[in-house]
C-alpha positions, 0 to 999 in steps of 0.5 A, spaced: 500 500 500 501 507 499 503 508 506 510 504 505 513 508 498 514 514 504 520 510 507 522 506 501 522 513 498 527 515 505 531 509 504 533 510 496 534 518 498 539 517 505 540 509 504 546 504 504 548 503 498 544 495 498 538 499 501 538 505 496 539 499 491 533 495 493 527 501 496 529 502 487 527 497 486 521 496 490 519 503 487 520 499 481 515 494 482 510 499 485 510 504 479 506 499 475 500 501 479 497 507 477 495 509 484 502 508 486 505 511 480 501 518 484 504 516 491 512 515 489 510 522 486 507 525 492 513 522 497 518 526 493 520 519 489 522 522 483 528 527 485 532 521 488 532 517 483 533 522 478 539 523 483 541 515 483 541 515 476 546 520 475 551 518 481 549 511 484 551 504 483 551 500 477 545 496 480 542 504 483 543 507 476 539 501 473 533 500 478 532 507 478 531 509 470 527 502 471 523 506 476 523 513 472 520 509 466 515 506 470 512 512 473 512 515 467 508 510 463 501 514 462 502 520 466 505 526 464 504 529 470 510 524 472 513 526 466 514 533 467 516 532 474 522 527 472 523 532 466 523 538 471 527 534 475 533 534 471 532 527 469 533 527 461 541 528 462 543 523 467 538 518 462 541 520 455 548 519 459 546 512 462 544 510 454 551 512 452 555 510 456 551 504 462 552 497 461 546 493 457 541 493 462 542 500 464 541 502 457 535 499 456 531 501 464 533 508 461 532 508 454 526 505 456 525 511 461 526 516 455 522 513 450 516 515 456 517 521 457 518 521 449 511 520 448 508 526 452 
């Protein structure tokens, strides 16, 4: 439920590196609902995972643009805040420059966000 994304958003902003790793991936899975989509959101979600895309782990940058991309499935509201949050750049970059998992998490993030 809702309730549990504030500290799976706390860990991925101010956790160990295996948690911030984990609560991304959850975040991951829990995106997939459309009300979960609104609650990562309103917890303050996307910023810190924009922010791990850029400058986590391996395992943290594909995570992340996993989740940047699900929360961007149809809702632009999401879209503009992860645009709006900085997160084009580190995506582009991790299409680049990342290993083949994080090119396709973030390729997919982009493509998204192409769509609004």
């Amino acid at each position: 439920n809702a309730r549990g994304i504030e500290p799976l958003v706390a860990l991925v902003r101010d956790g160990t590196d295996a948690q911030k790793e984990r609560a991304a991936g959850a975040l991951c899975s829990l995106a997939a609902n459309d009300v979960n989509q609104v609650a990562v959101a309103n917890a303050g979600g996307i910023e810190p995972l924009v922010t791990l895309v850029c400058d986590g782990t391996a395992a943290q940058k594909e995570w992340a643009a996993g989740a940047l991309c699900i929360l961007a499935v149809n809702n632009a509201d999401n879209q503009v805040a992860i645009v709006d949050a900085g997160g084009i750049e580190p995506l582009v970059a991790l299409v680049r420059d990342g290993n083949d998992a994080q090119k396709e998490s973030a390729a997919g993030a982009l493509w998204r966000l192409a769509v609004n």
